[in-house]
mmCIF file of the N, C-alpha and C atoms, coordinates in Angstrom:
data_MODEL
# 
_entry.id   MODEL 
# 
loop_
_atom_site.group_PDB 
_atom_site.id 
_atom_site.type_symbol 
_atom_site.label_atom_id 
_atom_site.label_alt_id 
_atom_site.label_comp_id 
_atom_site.label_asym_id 
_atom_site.label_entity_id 
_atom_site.label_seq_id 
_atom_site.pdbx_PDB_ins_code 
_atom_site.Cartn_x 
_atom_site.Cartn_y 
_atom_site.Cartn_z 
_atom_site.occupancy 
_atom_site.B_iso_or_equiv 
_atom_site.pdbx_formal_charge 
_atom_site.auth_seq_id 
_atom_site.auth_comp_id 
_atom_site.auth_asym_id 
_atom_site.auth_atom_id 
_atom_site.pdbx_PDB_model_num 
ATOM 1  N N  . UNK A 1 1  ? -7.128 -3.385  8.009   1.00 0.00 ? 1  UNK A N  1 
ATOM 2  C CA . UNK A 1 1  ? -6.033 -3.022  8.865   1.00 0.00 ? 1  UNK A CA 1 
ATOM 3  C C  . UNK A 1 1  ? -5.338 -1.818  8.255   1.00 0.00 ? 1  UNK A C  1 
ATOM 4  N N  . UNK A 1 2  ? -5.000 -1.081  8.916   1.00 0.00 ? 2  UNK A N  1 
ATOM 5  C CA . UNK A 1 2  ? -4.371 0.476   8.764   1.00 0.00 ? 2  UNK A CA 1 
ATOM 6  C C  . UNK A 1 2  ? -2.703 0.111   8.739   1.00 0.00 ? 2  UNK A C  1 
ATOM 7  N N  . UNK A 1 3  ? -2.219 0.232   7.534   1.00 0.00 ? 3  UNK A N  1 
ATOM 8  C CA . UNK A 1 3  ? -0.408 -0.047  7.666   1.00 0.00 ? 3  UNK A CA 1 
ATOM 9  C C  . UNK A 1 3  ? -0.128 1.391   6.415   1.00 0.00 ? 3  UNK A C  1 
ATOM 10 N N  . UNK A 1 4  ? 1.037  1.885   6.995   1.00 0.00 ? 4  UNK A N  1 
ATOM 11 C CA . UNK A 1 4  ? 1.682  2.616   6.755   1.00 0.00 ? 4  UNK A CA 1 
ATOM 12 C C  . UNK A 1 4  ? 3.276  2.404   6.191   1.00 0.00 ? 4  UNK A C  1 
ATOM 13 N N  . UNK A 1 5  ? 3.364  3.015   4.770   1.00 0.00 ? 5  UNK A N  1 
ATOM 14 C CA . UNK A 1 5  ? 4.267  2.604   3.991   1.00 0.00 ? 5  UNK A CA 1 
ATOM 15 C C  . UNK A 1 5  ? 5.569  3.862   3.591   1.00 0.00 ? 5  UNK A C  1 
ATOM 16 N N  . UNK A 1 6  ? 6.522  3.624   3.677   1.00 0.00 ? 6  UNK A N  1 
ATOM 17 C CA . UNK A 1 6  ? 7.536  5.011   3.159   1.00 0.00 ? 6  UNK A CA 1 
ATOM 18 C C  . UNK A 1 6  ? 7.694  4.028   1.841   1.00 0.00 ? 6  UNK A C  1 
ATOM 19 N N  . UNK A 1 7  ? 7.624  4.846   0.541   1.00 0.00 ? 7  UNK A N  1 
ATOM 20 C CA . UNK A 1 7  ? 7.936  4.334   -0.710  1.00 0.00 ? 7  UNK A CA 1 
ATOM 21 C C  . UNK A 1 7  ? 8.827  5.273   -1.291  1.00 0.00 ? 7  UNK A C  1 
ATOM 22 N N  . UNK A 1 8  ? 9.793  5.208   -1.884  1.00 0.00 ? 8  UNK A N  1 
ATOM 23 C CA . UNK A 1 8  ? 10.822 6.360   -2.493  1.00 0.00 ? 8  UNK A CA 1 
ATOM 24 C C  . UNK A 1 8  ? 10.831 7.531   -1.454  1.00 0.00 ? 8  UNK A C  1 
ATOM 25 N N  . UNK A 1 9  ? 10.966 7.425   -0.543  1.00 0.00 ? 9  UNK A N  1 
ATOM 26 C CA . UNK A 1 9  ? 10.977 8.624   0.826   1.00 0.00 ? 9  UNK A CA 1 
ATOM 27 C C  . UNK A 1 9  ? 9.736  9.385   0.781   1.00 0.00 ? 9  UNK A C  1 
ATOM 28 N N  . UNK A 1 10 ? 8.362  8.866   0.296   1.00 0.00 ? 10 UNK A N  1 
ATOM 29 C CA . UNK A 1 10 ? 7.175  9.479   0.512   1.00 0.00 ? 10 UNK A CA 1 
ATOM 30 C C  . UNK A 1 10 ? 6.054  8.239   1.494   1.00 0.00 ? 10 UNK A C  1 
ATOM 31 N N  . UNK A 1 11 ? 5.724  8.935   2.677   1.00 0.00 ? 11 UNK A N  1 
ATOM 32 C CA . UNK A 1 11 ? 5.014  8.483   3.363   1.00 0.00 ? 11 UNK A CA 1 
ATOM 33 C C  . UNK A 1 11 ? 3.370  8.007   3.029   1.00 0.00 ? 11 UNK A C  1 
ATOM 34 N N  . UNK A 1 12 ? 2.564  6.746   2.859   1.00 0.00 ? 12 UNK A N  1 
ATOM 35 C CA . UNK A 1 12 ? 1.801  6.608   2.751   1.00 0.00 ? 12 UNK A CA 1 
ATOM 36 C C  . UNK A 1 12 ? 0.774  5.300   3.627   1.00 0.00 ? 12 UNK A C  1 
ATOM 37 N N  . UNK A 1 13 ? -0.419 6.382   4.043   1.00 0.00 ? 13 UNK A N  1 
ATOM 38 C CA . UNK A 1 13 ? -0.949 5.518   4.856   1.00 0.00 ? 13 UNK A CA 1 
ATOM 39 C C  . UNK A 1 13 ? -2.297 4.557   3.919   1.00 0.00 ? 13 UNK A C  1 
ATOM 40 N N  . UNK A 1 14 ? -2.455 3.427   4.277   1.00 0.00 ? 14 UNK A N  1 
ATOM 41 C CA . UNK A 1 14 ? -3.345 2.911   3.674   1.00 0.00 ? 14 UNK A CA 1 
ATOM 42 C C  . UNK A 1 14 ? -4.702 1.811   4.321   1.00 0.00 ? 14 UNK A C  1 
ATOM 43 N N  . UNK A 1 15 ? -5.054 1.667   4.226   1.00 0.00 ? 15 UNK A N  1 
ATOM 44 C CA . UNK A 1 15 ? -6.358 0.677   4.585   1.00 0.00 ? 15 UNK A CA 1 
ATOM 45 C C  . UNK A 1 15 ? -6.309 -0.412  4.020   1.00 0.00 ? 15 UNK A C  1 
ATOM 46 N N  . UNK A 1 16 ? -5.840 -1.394  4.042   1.00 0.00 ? 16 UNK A N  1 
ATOM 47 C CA . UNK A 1 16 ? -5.269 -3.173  3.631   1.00 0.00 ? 16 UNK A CA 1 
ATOM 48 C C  . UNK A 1 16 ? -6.769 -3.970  4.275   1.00 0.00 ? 16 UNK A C  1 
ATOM 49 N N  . UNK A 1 17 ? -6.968 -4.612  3.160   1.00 0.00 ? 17 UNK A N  1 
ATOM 50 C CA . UNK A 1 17 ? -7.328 -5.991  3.296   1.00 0.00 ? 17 UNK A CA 1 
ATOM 51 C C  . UNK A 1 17 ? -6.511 -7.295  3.724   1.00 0.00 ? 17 UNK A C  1 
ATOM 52 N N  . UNK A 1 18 ? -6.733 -8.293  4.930   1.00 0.00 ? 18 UNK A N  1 
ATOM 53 C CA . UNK A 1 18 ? -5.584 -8.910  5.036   1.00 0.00 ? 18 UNK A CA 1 
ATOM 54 C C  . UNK A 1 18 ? -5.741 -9.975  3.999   1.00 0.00 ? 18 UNK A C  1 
ATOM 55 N N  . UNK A 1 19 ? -6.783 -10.327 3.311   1.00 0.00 ? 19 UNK A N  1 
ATOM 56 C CA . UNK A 1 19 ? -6.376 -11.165 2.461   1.00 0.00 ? 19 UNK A CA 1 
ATOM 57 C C  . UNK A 1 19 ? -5.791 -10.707 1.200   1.00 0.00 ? 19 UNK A C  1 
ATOM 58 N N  . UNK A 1 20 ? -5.342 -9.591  0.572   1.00 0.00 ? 20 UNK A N  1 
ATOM 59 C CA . UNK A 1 20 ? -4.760 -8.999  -0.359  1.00 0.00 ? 20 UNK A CA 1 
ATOM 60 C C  . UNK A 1 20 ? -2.898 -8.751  -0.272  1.00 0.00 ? 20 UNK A C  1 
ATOM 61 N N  . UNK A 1 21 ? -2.584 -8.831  -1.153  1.00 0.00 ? 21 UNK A N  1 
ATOM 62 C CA . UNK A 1 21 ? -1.139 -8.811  -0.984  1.00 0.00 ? 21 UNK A CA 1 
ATOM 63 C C  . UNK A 1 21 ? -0.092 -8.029  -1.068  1.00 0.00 ? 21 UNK A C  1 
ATOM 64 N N  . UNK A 1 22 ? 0.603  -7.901  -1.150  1.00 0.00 ? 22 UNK A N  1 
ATOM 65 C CA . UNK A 1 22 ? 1.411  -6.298  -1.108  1.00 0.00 ? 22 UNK A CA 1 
ATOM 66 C C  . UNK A 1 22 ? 1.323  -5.724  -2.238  1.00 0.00 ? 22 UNK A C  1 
ATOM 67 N N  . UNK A 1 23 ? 1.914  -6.572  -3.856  1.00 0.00 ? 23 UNK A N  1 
ATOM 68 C CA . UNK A 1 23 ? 1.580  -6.329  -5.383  1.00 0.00 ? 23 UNK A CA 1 
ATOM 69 C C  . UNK A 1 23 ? 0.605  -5.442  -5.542  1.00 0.00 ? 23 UNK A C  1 
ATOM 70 N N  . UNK A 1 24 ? -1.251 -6.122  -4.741  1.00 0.00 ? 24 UNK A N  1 
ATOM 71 C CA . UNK A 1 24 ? -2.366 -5.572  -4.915  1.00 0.00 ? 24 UNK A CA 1 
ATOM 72 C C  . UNK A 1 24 ? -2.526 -4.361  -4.666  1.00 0.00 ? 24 UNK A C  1 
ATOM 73 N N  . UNK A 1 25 ? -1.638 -4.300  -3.504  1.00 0.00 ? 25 UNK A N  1 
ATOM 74 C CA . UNK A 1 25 ? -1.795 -2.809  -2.202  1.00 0.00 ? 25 UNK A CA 1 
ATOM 75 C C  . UNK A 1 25 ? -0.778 -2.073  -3.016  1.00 0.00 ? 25 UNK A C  1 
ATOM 76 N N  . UNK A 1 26 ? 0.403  -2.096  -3.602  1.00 0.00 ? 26 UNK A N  1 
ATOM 77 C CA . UNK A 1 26 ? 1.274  -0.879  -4.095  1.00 0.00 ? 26 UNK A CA 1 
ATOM 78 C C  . UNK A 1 26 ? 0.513  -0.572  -5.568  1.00 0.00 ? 26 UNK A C  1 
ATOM 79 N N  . UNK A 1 27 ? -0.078 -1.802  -6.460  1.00 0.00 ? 27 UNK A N  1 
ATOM 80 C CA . UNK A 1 27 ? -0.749 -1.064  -8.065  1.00 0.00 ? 27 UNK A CA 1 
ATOM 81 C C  . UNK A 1 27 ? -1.857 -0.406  -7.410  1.00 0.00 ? 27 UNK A C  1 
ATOM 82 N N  . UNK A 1 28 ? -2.733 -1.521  -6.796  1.00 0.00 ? 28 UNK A N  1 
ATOM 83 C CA . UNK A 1 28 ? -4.313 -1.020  -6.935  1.00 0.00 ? 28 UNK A CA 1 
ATOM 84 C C  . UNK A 1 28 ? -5.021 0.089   -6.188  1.00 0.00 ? 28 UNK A C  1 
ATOM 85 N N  . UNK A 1 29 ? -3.685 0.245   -5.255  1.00 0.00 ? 29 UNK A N  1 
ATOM 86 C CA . UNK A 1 29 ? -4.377 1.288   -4.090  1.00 0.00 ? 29 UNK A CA 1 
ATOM 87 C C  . UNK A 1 29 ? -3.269 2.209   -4.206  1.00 0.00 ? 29 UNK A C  1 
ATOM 88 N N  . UNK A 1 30 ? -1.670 2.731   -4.551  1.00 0.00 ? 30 UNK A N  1 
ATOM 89 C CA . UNK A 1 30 ? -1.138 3.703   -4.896  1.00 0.00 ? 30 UNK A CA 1 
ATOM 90 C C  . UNK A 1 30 ? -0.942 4.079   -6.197  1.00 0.00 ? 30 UNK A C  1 
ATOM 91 N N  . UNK A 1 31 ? -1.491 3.367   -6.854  1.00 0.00 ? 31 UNK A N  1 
ATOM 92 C CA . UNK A 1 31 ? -1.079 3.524   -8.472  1.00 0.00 ? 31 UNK A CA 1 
ATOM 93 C C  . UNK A 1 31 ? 0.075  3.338   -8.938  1.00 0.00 ? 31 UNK A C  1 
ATOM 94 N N  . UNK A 1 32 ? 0.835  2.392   -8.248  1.00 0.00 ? 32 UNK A N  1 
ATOM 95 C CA . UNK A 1 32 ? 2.458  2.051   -8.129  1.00 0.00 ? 32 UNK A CA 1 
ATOM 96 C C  . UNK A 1 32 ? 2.833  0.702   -9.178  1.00 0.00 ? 32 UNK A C  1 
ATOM 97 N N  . UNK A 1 33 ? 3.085  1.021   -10.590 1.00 0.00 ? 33 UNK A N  1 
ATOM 98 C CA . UNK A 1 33 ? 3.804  -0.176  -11.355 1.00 0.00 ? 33 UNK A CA 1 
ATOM 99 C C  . UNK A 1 33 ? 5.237  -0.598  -11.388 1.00 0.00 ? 33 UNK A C  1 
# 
């Protein structure tokens, strides 16, 4: 599923697994700790 995120006022689109969780989706897929 295609969801789209504003993080610190930068827009990012991403490609989610629905069984994965948000934690997974901001480290593993923006590089976000």
């Amino acid at each position: 599923m295609d969801i789209e995120l504003t993080i610190n006022g930068s827009t990012a689109q991403v490609k989610a697994e629905p069984d994965k969780t948000l934690l997974y989706l901001l480290r593993d897929n923006l590089g976000l700790t």
